[in-house]
matplotlib code that plots the C-alpha trace (Angstrom):
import matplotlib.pyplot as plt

x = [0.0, 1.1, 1.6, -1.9, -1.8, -0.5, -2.5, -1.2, -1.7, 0.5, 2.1, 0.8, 4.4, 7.1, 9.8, 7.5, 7.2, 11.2, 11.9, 9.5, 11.4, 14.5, 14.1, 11.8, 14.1, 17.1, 14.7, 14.2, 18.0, 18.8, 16.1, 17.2, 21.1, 19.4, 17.5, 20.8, 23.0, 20.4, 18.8, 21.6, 19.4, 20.5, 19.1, 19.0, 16.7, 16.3, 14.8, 14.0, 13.0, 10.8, 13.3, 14.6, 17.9, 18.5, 19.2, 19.7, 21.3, 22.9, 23.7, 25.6, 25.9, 23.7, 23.9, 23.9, 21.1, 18.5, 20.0, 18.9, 15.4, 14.9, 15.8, 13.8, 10.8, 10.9, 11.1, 7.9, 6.2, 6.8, 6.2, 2.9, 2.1, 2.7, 0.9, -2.5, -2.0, -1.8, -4.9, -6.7, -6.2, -6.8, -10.2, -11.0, -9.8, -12.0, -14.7, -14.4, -14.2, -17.4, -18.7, -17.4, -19.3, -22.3, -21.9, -20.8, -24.3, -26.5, -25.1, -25.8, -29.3, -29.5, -28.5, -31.3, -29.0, -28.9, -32.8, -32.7, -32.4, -34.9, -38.4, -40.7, -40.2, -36.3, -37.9, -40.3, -37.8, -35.6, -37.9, -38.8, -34.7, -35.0, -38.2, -36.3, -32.9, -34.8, -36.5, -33.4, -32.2, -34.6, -34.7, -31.1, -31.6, -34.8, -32.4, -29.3, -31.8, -32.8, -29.3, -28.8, -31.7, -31.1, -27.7, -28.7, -31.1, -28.6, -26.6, -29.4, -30.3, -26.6, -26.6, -29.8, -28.5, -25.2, -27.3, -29.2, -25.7, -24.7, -28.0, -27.9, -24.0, -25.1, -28.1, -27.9, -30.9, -33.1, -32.8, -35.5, -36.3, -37.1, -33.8, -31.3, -28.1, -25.5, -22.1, -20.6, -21.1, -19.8, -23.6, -24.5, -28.0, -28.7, -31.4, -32.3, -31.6, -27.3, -28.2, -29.8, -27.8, -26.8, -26.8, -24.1, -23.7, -20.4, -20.4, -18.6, -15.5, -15.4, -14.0, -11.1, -12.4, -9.7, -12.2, -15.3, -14.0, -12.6, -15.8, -17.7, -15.4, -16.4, -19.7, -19.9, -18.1, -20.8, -23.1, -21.6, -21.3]
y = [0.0, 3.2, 5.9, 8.0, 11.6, 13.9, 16.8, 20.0, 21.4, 22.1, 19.4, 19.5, 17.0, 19.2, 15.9, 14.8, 18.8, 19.2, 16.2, 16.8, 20.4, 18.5, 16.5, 19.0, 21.6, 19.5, 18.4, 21.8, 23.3, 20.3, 21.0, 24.5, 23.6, 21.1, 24.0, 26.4, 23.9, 22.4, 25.8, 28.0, 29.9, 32.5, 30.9, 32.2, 30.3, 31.7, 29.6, 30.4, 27.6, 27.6, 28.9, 31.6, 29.4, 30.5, 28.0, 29.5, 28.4, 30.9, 29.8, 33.1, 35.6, 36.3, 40.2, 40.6, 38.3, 40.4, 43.6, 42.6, 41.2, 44.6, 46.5, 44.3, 44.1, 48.0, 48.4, 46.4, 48.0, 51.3, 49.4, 47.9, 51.8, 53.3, 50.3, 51.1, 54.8, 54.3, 52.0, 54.5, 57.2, 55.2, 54.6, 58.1, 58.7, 56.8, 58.2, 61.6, 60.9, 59.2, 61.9, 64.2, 62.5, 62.2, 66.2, 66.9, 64.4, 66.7, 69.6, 69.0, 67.7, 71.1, 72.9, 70.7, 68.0, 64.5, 63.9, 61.0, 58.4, 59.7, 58.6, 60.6, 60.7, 61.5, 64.3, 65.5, 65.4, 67.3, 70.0, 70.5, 70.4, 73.2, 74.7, 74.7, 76.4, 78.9, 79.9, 80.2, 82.7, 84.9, 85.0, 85.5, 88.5, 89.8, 90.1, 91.9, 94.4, 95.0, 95.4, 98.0, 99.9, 100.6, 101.4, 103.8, 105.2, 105.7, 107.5, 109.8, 110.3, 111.6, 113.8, 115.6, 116.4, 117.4, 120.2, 120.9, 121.8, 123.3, 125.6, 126.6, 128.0, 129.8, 131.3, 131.2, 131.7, 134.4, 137.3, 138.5, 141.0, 138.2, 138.7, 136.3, 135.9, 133.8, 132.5, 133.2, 137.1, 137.3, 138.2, 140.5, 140.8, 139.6, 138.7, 134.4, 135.6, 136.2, 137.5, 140.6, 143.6, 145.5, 149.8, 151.5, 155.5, 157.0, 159.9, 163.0, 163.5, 166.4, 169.7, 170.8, 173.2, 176.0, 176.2, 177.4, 181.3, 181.5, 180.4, 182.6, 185.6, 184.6, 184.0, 188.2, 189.8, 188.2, 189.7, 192.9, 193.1]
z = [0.0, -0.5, 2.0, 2.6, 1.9, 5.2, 6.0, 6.2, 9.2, 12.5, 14.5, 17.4, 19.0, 19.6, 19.0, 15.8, 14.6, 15.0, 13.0, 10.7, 10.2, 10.1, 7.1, 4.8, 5.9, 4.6, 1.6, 0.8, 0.7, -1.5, -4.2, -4.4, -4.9, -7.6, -9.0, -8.9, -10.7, -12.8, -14.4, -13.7, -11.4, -9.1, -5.6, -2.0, 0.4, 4.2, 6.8, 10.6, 12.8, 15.7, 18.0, 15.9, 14.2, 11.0, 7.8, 4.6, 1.2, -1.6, -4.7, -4.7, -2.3, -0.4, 0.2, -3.4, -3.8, -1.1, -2.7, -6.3, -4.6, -3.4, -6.6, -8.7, -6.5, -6.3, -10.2, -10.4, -8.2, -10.0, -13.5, -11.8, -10.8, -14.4, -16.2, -13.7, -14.7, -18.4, -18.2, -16.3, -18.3, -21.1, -19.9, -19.3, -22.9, -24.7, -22.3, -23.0, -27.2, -26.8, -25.1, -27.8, -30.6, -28.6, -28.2, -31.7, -33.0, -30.5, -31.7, -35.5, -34.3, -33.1, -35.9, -38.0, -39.0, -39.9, -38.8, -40.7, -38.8, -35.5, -34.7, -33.8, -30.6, -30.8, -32.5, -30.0, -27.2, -29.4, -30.5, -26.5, -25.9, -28.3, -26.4, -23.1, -24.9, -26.6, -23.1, -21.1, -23.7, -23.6, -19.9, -20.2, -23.0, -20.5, -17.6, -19.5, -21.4, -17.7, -16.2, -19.5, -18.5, -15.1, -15.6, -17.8, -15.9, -13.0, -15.6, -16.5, -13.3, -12.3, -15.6, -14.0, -10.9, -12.5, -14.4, -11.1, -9.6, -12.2, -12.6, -9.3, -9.9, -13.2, -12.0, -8.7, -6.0, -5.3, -2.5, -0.4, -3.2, -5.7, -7.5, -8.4, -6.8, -8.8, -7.0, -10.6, -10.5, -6.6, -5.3, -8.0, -9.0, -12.9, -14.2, -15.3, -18.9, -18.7, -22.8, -21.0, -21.7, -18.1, -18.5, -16.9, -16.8, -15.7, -13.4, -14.2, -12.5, -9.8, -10.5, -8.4, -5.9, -7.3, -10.5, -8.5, -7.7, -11.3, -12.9, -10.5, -12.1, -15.3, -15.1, -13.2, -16.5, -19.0, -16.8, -16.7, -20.4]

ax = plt.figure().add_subplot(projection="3d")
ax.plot(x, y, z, "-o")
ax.set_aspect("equal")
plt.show()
């Protein structure tokens, strides 16, 4: 009879579980010296028992061995990285063209082209797609004609009180007599009109008081005469 198959599982007999690690331990180092020489395999094989003895096997050595593990496993894990990346981005590539074609066919739709092939439903969702569009814009054209007015109107507005001011300056405000006073004409009355000619009469200068006798004198001869 042959011998039945061993489960794999822990040994619960310290003596059985040490011999046991013995001989597979002993089995194993051998199959990888086998492997080294056989394949021309760079091996390295690192055992710790139960009690913390360490085995190990190098076909090599083994510094050089754990250093090129730890370069190569790093390099893969980077190549592992980059591959991921290119496949996401790949995805989202080819998400967004379709997306671009499905925008680019709704746009022609739009624009009244290539019908063809829509039922009429397709149709009647587009030409309420086309209902909602044209709605929005004229809300949007509502609201900036809006925004137009009142500005202007606030511009108007300042322009009329600019004038105001600057009536007030010209013309100025009246007295207690009813006439104007303008600050243009330092408090001088004028009249609303400014095209209204003002009449002013010199005075004639006095004589010197030396000329009274002598034209007294005069005046006596003709009389005389």
């Amino acid at each position: 009879m042959g011998r039945g198959k061993i489960v794999i599982r822990r040994i619960d007999n310290s003596t059985s579980r040490q011999v046991t690690f013995s001989k597979r331990r002993s089995g194993l180092l051998k199959k990888a010296k086998e492997l080294a020489i056989l394949c021309d395999a760079d091996v390295g094989v690192i055992i710790f028992s139960s009690t913390s003895k360490l085995y190990e096997y190098s076909s090599t050595s083994m510094k050089t061995l754990i250093e090129r593990y730890n370069k190569t496993k790093d390099e893969h894990h980077q190549l592992g990285i980059s591959t991921s990346e290119v496949k996401y981005w790949q995805r989202e590539a080819a998400t967004l063209r379709q997306q671009l074609q499905s925008l680019h066919e709704n746009h022609r739709q739009m624009m009244g082209e290539e019908l063809t092939g829509l039922s009429v439903k397709d149709l009647q969702n587009l030409e309420n797609q086309l209902e909602i569009s044209l709605h929005g814009v004229r809300m949007k054209k509502g609201n900036f004609i809006h925004q137009n007015n009142m500005e202007l109107y606030e511009k108007v507005t300042l322009i009329r009180q600019e004038n105001q001011e600057l009536h007030k300056k010209v013309y100025g405000t009246k007295d207690a007599n009813g006439a104007h006073i303008s600050s243009l004409t330092n408090g001088l009355g004028v009249g609303e009109d400014a095209g209204i000619p003002i009449n002013l009469q010199l005075s004639q200068p006095q004589q010197q008081d030396n000329e009274a006798p002598e034209r007294a004198t005069k005046l006596g001869r003709l009389q005389l005469r």
